[in-house]
C-alpha positions in Angstrom: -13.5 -36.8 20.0 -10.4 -38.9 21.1 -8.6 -37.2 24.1 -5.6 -35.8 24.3 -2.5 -37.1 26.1 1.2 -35.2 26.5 3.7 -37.7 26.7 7.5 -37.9 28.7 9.3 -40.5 28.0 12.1 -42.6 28.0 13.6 -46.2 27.6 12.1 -49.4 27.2 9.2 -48.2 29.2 8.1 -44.9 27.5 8.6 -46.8 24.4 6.1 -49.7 25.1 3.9 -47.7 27.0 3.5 -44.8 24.9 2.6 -47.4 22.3 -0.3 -48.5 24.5 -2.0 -45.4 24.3 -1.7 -45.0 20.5 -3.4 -48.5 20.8 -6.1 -47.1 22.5 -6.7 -44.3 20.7 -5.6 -40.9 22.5 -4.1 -38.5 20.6 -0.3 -37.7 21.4 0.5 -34.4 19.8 3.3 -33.9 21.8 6.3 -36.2 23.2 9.0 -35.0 25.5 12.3 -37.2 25.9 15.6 -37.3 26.7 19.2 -36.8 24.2 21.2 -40.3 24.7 23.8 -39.8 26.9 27.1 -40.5 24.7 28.8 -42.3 28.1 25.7 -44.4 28.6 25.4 -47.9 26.9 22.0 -47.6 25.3 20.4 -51.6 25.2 16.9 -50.6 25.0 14.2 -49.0 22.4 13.7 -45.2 21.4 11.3 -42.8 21.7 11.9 -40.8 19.0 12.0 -43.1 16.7 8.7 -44.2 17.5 7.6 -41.1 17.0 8.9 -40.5 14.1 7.1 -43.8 12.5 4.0 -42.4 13.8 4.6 -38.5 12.6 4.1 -37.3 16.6 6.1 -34.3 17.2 9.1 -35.1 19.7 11.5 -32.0 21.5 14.1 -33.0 23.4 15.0 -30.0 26.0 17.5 -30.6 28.9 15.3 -28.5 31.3 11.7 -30.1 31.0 10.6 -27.1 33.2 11.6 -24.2 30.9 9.0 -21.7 30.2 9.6 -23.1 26.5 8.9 -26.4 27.3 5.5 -25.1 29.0 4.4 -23.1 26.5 4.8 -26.0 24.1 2.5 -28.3 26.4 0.5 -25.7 27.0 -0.1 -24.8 23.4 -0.9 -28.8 22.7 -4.0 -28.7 25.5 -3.5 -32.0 27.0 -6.5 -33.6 28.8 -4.1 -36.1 30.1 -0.2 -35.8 31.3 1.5 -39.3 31.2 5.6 -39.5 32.3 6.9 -43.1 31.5 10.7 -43.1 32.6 11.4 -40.0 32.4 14.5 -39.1 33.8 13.7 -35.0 35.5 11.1 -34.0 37.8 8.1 -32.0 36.7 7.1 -28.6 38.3 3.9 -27.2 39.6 3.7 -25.4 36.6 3.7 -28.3 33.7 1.5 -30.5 36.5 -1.2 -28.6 36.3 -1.6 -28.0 32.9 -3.7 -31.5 31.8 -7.8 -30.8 32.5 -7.4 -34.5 33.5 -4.5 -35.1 35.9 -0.8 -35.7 35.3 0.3 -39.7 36.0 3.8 -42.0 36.5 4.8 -44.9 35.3 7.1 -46.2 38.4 9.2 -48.8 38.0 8.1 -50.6 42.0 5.2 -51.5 43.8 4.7 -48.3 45.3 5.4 -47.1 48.3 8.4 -49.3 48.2 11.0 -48.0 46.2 10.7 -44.9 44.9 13.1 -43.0 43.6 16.0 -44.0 41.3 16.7 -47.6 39.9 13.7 -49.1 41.6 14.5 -52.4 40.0 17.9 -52.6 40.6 17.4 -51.6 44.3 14.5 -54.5 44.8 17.3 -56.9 43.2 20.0 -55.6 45.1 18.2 -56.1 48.7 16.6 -59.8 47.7 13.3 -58.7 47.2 11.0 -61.9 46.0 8.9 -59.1 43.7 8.4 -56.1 42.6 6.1 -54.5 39.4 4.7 -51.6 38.0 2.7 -48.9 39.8 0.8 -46.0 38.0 0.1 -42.9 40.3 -0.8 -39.3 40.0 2.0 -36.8 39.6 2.1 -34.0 42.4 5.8 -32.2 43.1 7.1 -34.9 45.5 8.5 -37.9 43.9 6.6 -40.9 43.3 4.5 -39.7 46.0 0.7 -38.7 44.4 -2.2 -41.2 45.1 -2.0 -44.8 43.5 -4.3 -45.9 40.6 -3.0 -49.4 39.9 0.0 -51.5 40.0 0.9 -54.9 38.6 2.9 -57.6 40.6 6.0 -59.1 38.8 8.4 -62.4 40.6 12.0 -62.0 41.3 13.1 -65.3 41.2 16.5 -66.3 43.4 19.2 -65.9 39.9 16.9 -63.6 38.1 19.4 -60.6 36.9 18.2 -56.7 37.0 17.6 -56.8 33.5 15.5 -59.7 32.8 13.2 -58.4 35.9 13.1 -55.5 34.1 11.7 -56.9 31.1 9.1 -58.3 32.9 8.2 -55.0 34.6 8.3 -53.6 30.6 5.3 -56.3 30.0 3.7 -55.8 33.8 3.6 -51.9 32.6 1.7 -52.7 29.2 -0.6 -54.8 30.8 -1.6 -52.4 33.8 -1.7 -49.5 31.2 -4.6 -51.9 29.2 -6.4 -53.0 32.0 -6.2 -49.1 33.7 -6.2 -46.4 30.9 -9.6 -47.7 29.5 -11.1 -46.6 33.2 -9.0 -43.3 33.1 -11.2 -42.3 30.0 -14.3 -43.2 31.1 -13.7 -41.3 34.7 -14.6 -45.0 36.7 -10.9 -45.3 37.8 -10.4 -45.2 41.3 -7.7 -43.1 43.6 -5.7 -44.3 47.3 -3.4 -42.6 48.5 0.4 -43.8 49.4 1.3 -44.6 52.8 4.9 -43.3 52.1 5.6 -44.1 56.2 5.3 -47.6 55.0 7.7 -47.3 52.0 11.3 -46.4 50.9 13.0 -43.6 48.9 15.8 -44.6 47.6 18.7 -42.3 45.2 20.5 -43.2 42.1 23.6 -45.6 42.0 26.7 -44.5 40.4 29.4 -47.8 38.8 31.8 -47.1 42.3 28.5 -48.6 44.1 29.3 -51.9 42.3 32.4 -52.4 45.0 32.0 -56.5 46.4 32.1 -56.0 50.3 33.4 -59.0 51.1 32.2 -58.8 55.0 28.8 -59.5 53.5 27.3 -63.1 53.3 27.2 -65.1 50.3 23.5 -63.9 49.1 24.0 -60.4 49.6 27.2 -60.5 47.0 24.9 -63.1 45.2 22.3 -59.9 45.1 24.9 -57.4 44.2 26.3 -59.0 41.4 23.3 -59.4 40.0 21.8 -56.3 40.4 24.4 -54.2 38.5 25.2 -57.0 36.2 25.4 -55.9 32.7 24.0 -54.0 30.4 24.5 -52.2 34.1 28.1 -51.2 35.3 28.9 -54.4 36.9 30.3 -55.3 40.2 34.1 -55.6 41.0 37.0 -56.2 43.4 40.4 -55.1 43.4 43.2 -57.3 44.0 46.9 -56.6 43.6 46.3 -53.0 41.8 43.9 -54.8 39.2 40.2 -54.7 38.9 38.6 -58.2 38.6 34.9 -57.4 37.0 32.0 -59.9 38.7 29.5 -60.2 35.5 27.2 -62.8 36.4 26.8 -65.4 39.4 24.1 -68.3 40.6 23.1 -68.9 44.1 22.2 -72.5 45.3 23.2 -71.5 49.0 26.0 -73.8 48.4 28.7 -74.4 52.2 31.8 -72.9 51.6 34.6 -74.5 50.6 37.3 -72.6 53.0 37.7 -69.7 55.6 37.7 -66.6 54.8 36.7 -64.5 51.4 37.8 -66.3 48.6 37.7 -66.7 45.0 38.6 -70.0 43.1 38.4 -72.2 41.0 36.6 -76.0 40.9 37.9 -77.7 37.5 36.4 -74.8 35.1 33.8 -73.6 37.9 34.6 -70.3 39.5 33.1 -69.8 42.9 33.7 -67.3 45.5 33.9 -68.0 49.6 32.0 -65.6 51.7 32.1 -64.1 55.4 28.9 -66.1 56.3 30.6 -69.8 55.2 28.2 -70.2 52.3 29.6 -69.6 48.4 28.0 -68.6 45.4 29.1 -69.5 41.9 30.3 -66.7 39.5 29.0 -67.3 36.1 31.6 -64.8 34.4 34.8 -63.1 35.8 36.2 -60.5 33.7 39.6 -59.1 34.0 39.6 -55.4 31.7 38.1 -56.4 28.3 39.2 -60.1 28.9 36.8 -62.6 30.1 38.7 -65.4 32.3 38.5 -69.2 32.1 40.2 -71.0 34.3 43.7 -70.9 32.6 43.2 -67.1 31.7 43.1 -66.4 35.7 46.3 -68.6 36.4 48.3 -66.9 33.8 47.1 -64.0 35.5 47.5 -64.5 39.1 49.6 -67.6 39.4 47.3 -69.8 41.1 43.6 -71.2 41.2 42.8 -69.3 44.6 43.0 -65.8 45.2 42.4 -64.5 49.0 39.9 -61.3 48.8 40.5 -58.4 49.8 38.4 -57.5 53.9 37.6 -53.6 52.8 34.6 -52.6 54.2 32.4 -50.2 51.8 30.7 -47.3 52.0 26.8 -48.2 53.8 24.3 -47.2 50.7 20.9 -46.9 51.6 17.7 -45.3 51.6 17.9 -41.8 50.9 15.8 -38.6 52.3 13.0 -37.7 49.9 
């Protein structure tokens, strides 16, 4: 008799990986995901569509934990409990239901990085990789013992997004090589060091602000770790808000003192605190993106001096 799996899930991930265990067989009578959030720019797959080309029944509560929501999983005796992306912690309650065990899909290589926006952190702080981790559930975050994970490179101009896509692939691939194992019982349990990791929280668009007291890689990192379909990062000069959407690092000298933006014929290139300068790839300016000519009708010149306004720290958070 197949087994039985209850699925949560989300994104590009949930989509993909609940796939996978179609592929191999279980039996999803129930998925949980998520209402599209109206404000948010939506560039990846959905759940319930999948689901509804394969007839699996999908709710979509706001409270995952509502006695409703327990009852329903409850009523669909689930050997297994799987949560790919999902967005809301689950209680005691829903965790124990599964005869099997409750697992995550995490978006790092575990104990680094869990939380929120593991990929965009790992980008964000020059990490050379990161991957995919699949771990038992318990009530603290991305904190239950480790099953498997599955390396992925960050390369130096790599943006968040195209690591991300690899992590989509890394997930499918550790969910083949790992689920097989599951349900046969000869997979294998260590738990996290979490001492020897992070926790970090969500980011919000105001966490895209250049600091332009940091070096030339670390704006390089920024940039392209909130680069679109994320927020984007941005300065202000003169009242106006001039949108960084892409850059490339070479670890290039600086071509001045000082934080700078300019222009070399029609390459844009910022000037950082550390004398080094990264290129910016695109420069937006509200719905406009600038050439060269755009930004001097703008601003009357090829060189604009950047604003020294140091920004709030944003680090690890407390578990």
């Amino acid at each position: 008799m197949s087994q039985r799996a209850v699925v949560f899930a989300y994104h590009e991930v949930g989509v993909r990986s609940l796939a996978v265990l179609l592929e191999l067989g279980l039996t999803v009578p129930l998925v949980v995901t998520h209402e599209d959030d109206p404000a948010e720019q939506r560039w990846f797959a959905s759940v319930r569509e999948l689901c509804a080309w394969a007839g699996i029944p999908c709710i979509t509560p706001t409270r995952p934990n509502a006695p409703a929501v327990v009852a329903a999983v409850r009523a669909a005796a689930p050997d297994w409990l799987f949560s790919f992306y999902y967005r809301r912690l689950l209680g005691a309650e829903l965790l124990a239901l599964p005869t099997r065990g409750a697992f995550n899909l995490h978006g790092s290589l575990l104990p680094h990085y869990r939380g929120r926006a593991p990929v965009n952190w790992a980008v964000l702080h020059g990490e050379r990789q990161t991957g995919a981790s699949l771990h038992r559930m318990v009530e603290e975050p991305d904190a239950g013992a480790l099953v498997d994970q599955q390396a992925v490179p960050i390369l130096t101009n790599d943006r968040a997004d195209r690591v991300f896509g690899r992590i989509v692939c890394a997930a499918e691939t550790l969910l083949l090589r790992t689920v097989p194992r599951m349900l046969a019982g000869t997979h294998e349990e260590s738990p996290l060091d979490l001492a020897a990791g992070s926790y970090y929280g969500g980011r919000r668009p105001e966490d895209g602000r250049v600091d332009w007291t940091r070096s030339a890689w670390d704006v390089h990192n920024l940039i392209r770790a909130v680069a679109p379909p994320y927020p984007g990062a941005f300065t202000e000069v003169g009242g106006r808000r001039l949108a960084l959407l892409g850059s490339h690092f070479q670890g290039e000298s600086a071509r001045g003192a000082g934080a700078r933006l300019y222009w070399e014929g029609a390459a844009c290139y910022v000037d950082c605190a550390d004398a080094r300068r990264t290129r910016i790839t695109r420069l937006a300016l509200g719905d406009e993106d600038l050439t060269a000519a755009r930004f001097r009708a703008a601003f009357g010149s090829d060189i604009l001096e950047l604003p020294i306004l140091m920004t709030r720290a944003v680090g690890p958070a407390s578990a």
